[in-house]
Structure formats: C-alpha cells, structure tokens
N, C-alpha and C positions, 0 to 999 in steps of 0.2 A: 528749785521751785518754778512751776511755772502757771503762767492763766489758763482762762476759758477757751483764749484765741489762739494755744498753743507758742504763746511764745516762753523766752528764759524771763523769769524773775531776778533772782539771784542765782547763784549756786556757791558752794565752799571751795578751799583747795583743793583738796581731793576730786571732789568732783572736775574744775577744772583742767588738772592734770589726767583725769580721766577721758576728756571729751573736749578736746585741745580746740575747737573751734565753736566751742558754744560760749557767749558772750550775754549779760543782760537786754533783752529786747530781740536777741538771733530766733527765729522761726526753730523752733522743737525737731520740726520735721525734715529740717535742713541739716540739723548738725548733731543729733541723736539717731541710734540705730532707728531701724525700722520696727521695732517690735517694740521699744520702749514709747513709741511719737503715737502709734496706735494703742495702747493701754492708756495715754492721758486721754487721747480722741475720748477712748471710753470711758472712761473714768469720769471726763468733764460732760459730758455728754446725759450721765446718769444723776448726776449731782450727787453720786456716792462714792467711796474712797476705791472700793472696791477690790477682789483680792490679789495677792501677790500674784506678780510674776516674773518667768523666768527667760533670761537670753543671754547672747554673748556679745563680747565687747573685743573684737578681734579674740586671741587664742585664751580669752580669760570667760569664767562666766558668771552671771550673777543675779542675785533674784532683787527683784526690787519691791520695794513695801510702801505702799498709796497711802498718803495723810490730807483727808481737806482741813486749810486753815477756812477760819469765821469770815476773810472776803473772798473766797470761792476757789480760791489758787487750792493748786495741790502738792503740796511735798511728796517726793521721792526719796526716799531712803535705799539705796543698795548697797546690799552687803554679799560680798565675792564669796562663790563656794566651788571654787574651781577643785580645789583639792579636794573637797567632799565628794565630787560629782564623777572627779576621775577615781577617787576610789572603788564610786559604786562601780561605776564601768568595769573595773580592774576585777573588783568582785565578782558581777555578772560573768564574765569571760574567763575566770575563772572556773564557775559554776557550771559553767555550758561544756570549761574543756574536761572538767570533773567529770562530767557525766558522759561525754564522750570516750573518755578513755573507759567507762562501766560497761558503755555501750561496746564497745570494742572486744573488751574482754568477754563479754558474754556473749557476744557474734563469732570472734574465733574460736575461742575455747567451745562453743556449741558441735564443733568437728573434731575428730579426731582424725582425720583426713588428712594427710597433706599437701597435698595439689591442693583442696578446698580451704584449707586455711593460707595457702598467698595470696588466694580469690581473694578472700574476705579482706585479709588486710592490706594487699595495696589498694585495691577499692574503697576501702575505707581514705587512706592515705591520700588515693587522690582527690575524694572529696571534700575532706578536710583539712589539709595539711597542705596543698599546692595545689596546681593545674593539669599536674601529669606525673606520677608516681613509676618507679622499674624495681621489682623486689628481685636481687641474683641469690641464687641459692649458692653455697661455696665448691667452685669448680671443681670439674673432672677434665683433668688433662687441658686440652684448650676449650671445652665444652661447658657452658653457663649455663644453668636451667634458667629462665627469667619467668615473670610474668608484669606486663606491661596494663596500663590502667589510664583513661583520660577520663577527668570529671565529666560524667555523664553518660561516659561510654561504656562499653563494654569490654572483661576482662580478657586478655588474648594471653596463652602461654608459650613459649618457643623454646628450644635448645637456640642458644646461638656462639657460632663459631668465632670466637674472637680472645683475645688474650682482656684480663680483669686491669692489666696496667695500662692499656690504652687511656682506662678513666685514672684521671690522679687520685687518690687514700680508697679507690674502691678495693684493690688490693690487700691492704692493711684491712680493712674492714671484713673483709672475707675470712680473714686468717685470725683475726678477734686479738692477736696479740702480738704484742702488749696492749690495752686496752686504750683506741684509739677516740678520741672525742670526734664529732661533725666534721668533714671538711667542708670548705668553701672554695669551689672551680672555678675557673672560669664561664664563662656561654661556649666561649669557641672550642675550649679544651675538651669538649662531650663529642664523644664520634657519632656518626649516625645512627647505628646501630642503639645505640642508649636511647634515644629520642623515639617516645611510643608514635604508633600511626595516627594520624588526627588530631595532633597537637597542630592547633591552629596558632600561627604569629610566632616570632623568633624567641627564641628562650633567652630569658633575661636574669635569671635567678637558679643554682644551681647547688645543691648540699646531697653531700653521701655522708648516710646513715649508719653504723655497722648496729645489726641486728645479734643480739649477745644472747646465747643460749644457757641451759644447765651444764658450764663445765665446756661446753664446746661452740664455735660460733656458728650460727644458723643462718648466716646472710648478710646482704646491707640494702638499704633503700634511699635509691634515687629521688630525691624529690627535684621538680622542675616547675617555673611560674614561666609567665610568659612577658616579657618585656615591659607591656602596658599597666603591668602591678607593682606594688610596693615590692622592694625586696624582702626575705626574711628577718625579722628582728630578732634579737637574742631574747625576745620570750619564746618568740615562737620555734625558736633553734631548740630549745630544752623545753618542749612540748613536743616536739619533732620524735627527741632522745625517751622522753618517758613514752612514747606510742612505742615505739620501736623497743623498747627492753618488752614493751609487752605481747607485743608481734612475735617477738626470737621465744619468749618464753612457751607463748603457743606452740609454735613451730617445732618448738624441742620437745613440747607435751606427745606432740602428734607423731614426730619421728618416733621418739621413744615407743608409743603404743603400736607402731604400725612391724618394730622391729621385735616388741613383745609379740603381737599376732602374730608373724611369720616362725620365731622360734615357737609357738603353739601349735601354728599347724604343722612344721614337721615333725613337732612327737608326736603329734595325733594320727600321721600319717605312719612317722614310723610306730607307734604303738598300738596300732588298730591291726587285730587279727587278723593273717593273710584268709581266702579263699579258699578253701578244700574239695578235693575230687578226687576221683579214682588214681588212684597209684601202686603200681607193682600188683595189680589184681586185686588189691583191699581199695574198700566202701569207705571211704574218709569224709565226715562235716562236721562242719564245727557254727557254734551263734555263739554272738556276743550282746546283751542290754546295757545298754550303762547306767549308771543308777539315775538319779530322779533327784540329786540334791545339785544338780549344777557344774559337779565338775568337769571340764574337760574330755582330762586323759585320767585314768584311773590304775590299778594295781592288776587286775585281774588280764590273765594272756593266755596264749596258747600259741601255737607252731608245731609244723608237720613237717621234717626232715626227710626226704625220701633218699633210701638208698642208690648207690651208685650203678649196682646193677639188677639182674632181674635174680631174683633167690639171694637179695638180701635185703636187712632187718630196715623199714621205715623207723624213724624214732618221732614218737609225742610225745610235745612238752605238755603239759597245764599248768599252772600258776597261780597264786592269788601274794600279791605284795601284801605289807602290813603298812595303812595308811592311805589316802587319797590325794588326788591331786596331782603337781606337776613334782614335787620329792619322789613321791610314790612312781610317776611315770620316768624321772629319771634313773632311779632302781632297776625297775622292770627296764630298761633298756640294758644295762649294765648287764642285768641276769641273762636275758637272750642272747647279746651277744657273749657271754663267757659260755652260754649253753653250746655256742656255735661252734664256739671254738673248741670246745671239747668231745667234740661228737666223732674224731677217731677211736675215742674211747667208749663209745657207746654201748658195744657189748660189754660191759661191766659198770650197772647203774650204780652201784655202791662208791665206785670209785668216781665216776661223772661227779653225782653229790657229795662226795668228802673233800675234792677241788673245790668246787662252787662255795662248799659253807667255808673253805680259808680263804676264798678270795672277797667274801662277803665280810669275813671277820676282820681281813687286813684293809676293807674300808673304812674302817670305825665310825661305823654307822651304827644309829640302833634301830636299823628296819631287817625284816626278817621274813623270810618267803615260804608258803608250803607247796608241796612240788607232786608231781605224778609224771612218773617216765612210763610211758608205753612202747615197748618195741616189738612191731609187725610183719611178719613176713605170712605169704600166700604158700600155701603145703599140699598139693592136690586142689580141695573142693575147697580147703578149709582152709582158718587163719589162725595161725599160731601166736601166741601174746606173752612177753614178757612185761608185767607189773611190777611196778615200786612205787610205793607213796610215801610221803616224807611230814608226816606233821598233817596232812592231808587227808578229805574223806577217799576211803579204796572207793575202785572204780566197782559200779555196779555189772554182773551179767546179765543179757534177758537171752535165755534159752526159747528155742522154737518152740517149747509148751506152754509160755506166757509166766515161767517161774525166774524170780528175780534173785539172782546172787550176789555178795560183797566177794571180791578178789578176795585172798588171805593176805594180805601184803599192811604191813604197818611201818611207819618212821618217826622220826620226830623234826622239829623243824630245822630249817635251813639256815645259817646265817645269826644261829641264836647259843649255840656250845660249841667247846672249843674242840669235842668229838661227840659224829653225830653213829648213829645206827638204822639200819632199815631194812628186811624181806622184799625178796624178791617174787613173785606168785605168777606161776606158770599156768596160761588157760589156751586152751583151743575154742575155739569159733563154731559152728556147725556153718552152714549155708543159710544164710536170712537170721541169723545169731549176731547180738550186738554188744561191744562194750561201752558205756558210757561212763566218760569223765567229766565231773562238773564242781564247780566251785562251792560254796556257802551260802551265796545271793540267793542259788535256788533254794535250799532248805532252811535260811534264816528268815526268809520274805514272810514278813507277818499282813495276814489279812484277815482272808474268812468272813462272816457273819457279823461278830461281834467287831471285827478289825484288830484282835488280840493275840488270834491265833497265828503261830508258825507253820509254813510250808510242812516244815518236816520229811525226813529220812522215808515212812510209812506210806507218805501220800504222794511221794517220788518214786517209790518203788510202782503204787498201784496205778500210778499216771504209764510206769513202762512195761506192764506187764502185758498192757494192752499193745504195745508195739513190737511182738515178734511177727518176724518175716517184714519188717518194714524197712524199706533203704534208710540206711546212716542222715538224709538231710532229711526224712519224715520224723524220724526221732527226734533230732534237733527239736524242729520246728515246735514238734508237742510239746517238748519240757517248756521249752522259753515260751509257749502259749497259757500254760495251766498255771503256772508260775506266775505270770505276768496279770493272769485273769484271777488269781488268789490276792495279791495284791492293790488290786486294784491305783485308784490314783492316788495310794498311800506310798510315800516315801520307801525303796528300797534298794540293797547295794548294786554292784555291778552284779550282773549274770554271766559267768562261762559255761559251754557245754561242747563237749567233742562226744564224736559216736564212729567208734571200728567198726563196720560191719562185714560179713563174708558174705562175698553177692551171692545170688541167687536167681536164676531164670523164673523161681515160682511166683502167679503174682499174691502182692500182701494183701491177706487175709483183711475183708472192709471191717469187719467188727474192730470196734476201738475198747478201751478201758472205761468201767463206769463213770461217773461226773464222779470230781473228787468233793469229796463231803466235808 
C-alpha cells in the first residue's frame, strides 16, 4: 500500500521478500521498479484505481491490479504471470517458425530447378536461421558444389576445391549415413573457405546440418552466427533440423525432375523421326504431328536405311506402337533397334517380321506394333518397290495420271501371335510417281463441319491424287496439312507419313487436288 506522496504504507511478506528494500515510509520511487512508482504517480494523480498493469521484477513478470482504499492510499495487488507470458512467447515463435517453414516450402518447392532451389534455401537459411549459411551439395571427387549466403546479401555459387573432412561431421553429413544429428564445431575448426564473403566479425557459433533426401543424401548446411550473438539453443538446433529435412526434401524433388527431363529428352531425341533426302537416286520424305493430348514421345516412327552401295535395296520402316506415352516410346525404341539389327536380312521381309514378332513375344509385353517394310532401289528412270504391311494400312500409289492405288500386300500384327503371315507387293515407280506410307492419325482424325466426321481412306486418296509429279517432301507436306486443317484444334493422334518418289526433271504440274469436302 502506498499514499498520495508515493511513499510505502505497509506491505506483506510476499511483497517484502519481493522488493527487499522497500520498508514503511521508503519513497515508492526509490525502492520499486520504475514502471510500478509511475502507474501509482498515475493512479494517485487521477483519484482513480485505474487499470492493471504490466512489468518485470528482474527475470520474473507480473501484472499488478490498483485498489483505492476510503483514505486515498492505493493498494497493489500482483500477481506473477511469468510462466503465462513465456508461454505466449513460446507460442508466438512458434507460430512465426510454423509459418516460415510453409513459407519455405512453397518458396522451394515453387522450382524445380536445382541450382535455384540452393538459392532459395540457403537464402532462406541465412535469414532466418544464423548470419551466414554454406549449403554443399555431396562431393565429386575432391570437388564441392557450394552456394554461400550472407543475411542481406546476395546468393554466390562456386565449385570449390577442397576435401569435405577439413570441416568436422560435414563429411558424415554428406554421406547421410548412418543418419547423423547437428554437429557443433568449433570457430577455429571452419577453414576459410567455409566462411561466405562478407561475413562481417569473427564467427562465434558454428553447426553442420546434414540435408537428408528420398533414400539418398542431398547435402548439409553450414550455419554460422557471428561472435556478438547468442549462440544457437537446442530449439533453435531442431528448427535448424526440421528446415533442413525440408530443403533435402526439395532438393531431392528437383534432382529427381531434372534427371526425369533428361531421360525425356533423350527418347524424345532418340524417337523423333530422322530427316529424309535423296538416297541411291530415290526421292525420300517423311513428317511427323504428334498428337494434341500432351504427350511427349509417342508410338508412331519411321526410319530410312539406305543401302550399302549404289544398286542396292534402301529399306523403310513405318510404325505405329499400340499405346502412348513413355511405355509406348520405350517399345518403339526396342523395335527400331531390333529392325536395325536385322537389316542383313532385309531382302526377305517375311523373315525381318517373324524375328521381330518372337523377339516382341519373348518380352512379355502386351503392346503390339503394325509395320510397313518398303524396300527401294533406282532401275533406270524408275524405282522399283518391294512392300509388305503387317496389321497395317498398304501403302497407297499415286500414278502420273492423278489415279490412286493400295499396294496388294496384306499382314497381320506384330508382336500379338505366336505365328505371324504377310504378302509381299512388287510396284515400279514411273518418274514423278509416288508411294506413300502413312499411319491411322491421318485417316482416323475426326473433324469436318460437324467435328464428327473421319479423315478417311477416300479423302486421302482425293488429297493425293492431286500430287502426281510432286517431289516426295510436297506430298508430305500436303497430307500432314489437309489432315491437320480436317481436324482442326480438336484432339488427334500422332501423324506419320513417308513418300518414295522417282525423280523427275519435269516441273510438278501447279494444279492441286479439289478442297477436301
């Protein structure tokens, strides 16, 4: 209790043992904090009790509650809420590192990049977590990928040449196992090299991270404070640990995608149609569409084998796998190269395709291919043609009079009995005479008018009937344009087309084929 004049009235034991030099008649302002001698100033001042409030009494804290008695004095009442107040704390900081690790996660995982996701998260690291952050990717020989971080700064990446055991557990950390907890270093134990550029003031605080990936370890992270700070505490060590599983976990997200794109793009490279041109005196082109629903690599191929010498047989492949996608493009690999390898056997396509459908059956797969062998050789003016289709539409002729023929050659499929059957269909070429082989995309491509109708057999033939005397890459071009112009931006499959033609000095005739209807 004290007066108007600020001095002690009385007080309790509590109270005493609380404020060891306040005595009845001591000056308020002499032997109570400073925050409690200013609320009575106020309090008396007002001639009302007025409301609680709050301060600390060395490391304790406490809220105090204002009572006037009936001759003016004011009682004090506190009551300690230190452990309430560090809860809330605990709470709050919690709450802040809750959301920083959300923040985290949706900063790195926003890449799939690798280099940009060590940006992000020693960046992160050194803002949060210490004064200076070093994330090591796991060595190549004596060679450490790093990327280096200073609060505030800017992220720098290097190769650097140094052994990972110079630093002490940055090793084990690297190597993820056995699965190693934080260590704590020394200052002096850190070589130079570890310490980013612009780390201002001696390093006072030092902990390796290991950065733990899916199944393999993705790194460790250096954190560093700088002498003039607290050192780390054991919350903030296992706040250090849960950043860091979520950093490796990134890091492993982003390797992984970056090692799927890479095996993407070499099927896509190896399963993208070569280039066609003149060979042995035949007109050779080929176009590929892929379809329209997304995927990649798809089923549908082709390849041009040219002979060894001059007066002998070119072979074309055409293809179409059963299925899309990267299954279907691993098929279609498998087939090309068995086609390749069987190409001493070429003059005899029966036998080519009765290898190919047991080596398709002794995969025990259930995908299954239709095929078109062409083999060409140049005879005079003309081009001689050995056909077989296998499950396949036969290759169309277009004669120099604009009339369109199916080869006679029929099969069945590839890769689907356990014995297959197939004709062979002998044609000659004239000069400016073509043969075209093409998959289903063109003749199943629904469009038209209504957007119901099918390409069809009829309106491929009337699309080439307009292309005699046209070089092999004008044909092309036409089918994959009237096709593509049928369909519009309605969904349709892969498109193949190859075109033999026997050149011709004469030029092709401008008249084209009417609009397909």
């Amino acid at each position: 209790m004290a007066d108007a004049d600020g001095r002690v009235v009385e007080l309790n034991e509590a109270a005493a043992r609380l404020f060891p030099r306040a005595a009845p008649g001591a000056n308020l302002a002499a032997t109570m904090p400073g925050w409690l001698a200013e609320a009575h100033r106020i309090a008396s001042g007002s001639g009302i009790a007025g409301e609680p409030v709050w301060g600390r009494v060395g490391e304790r804290s406490f809220e105090a509650h204002p009572t006037r008695s009936p001759d003016g004095n004011v009682v004090w009442w506190l009551v300690e809420d230190t452990d309430r107040r560090q809860a809330e704390v605990t709470l709050c900081t919690e709450r802040g590192r809750t959301a920083l690790l959300a923040d985290e996660s949706n900063a790195i995982l926003s890449t799939l990049n690798v280099d940009r996701c060590m940006e992000v998260a020693v960046r992160l690291a050194a803002e949060q977590l210490a004064d200076a952050a070093v994330l090591m990717r796991p060595a190549v020989g004596q060679r450490l990928l790093a990327a280096f971080a200073v609060r505030g700064g800017e992220v720098h990446r290097r190769t650097v040449e140094a052994d990972a055991v110079e630093v002490p557990g940055l090793s084990e950390a690297l190597q993820g196992f056995p699965p190693i907890p934080s260590c704590w270093i020394a200052p002096g134990q850190l070589p130079s090299w570890a310490v980013p550029e612009g780390f201002d003031g001696p390093v006072g605080a030092v902990v390796v991270t290991p950065l733990p990936g899916h199944g393999i370890p993705e790194g460790a992270l250096i954190l560093l404070r700088r002498r003039d700070r607290p050192e780390f505490s054991r919350n903030e060590e296992v706040f250090a640990r849960l950043f860091a599983a979520r950093a490796g976990a990134a890091l492993s997200a982003a390797r992984a995608f970056a090692e799927q794109a890479g095996i993407t793009e070499i099927l896509m490279r190896e399963s993208l149609p070569p280039r066609l041109h003149h060979v042995r005196g035949v007109d050779f082109a080929g176009g590929y569409r892929a379809s329209v629903r997304g995927e990649l690599v798809g089923g549908d191929f082709y390849d041009v084998h040219p002979g060894d010498d001059e007066g002998e047989e070119s072979l074309v492949v055409l293809g179409d796998v059963c299925g899309k996608g990267l299954e279907a493009a691993v098929t279609t690999g498998q087939i090309r190269a068995t086609l390749r390898a069987l190409l001493p056997m070429a003059d005899d396509h029966l036998r080519m395709l009765s290898l190919l459908n047991g080596g398709l059956l002794s995969m025990r797969s259930d995908r299954f291919v239709t095929l078109v062998l062409a083999s060409a050789v140049r005879a005079g003016d003309r081009v001689r043609l050995r056909l077989t289709a296998a499950g396949h539409p036969p290759p169309l002729i277009v004669r120099s009079c604009g009339a369109v023929e199916e080869a006679a050659t029929r099969g069945c499929l590839i890769g689907a009995f356990p014995d297959i059957f197939a004709s062979t269909a002998e044609v000659e070429l004239a000069p400016g005479e073509s043969c075209v082989l093409y998959t289903d995309g063109i003749t199943e491509a629904r469009g038209g008018p209504l957007g119901d109708a099918v390409f069809g057999d009829e309106r491929l033939k009337d699309a080439l009937s307009g292309c005699a005397g046209m070089p092999a890459e004008a044909v092309v071009e036409r089918v994959l344009m009237l096709a593509a112009q049928w369909a519009g931006s309605r969904g349709h499959d892969d498109m193949a087309v190859v075109a033999i033609t026997a050149p011709t000095d004469r030029i092709p005739r401008s008249g084209g084929a009417p609009p397909i209807q």
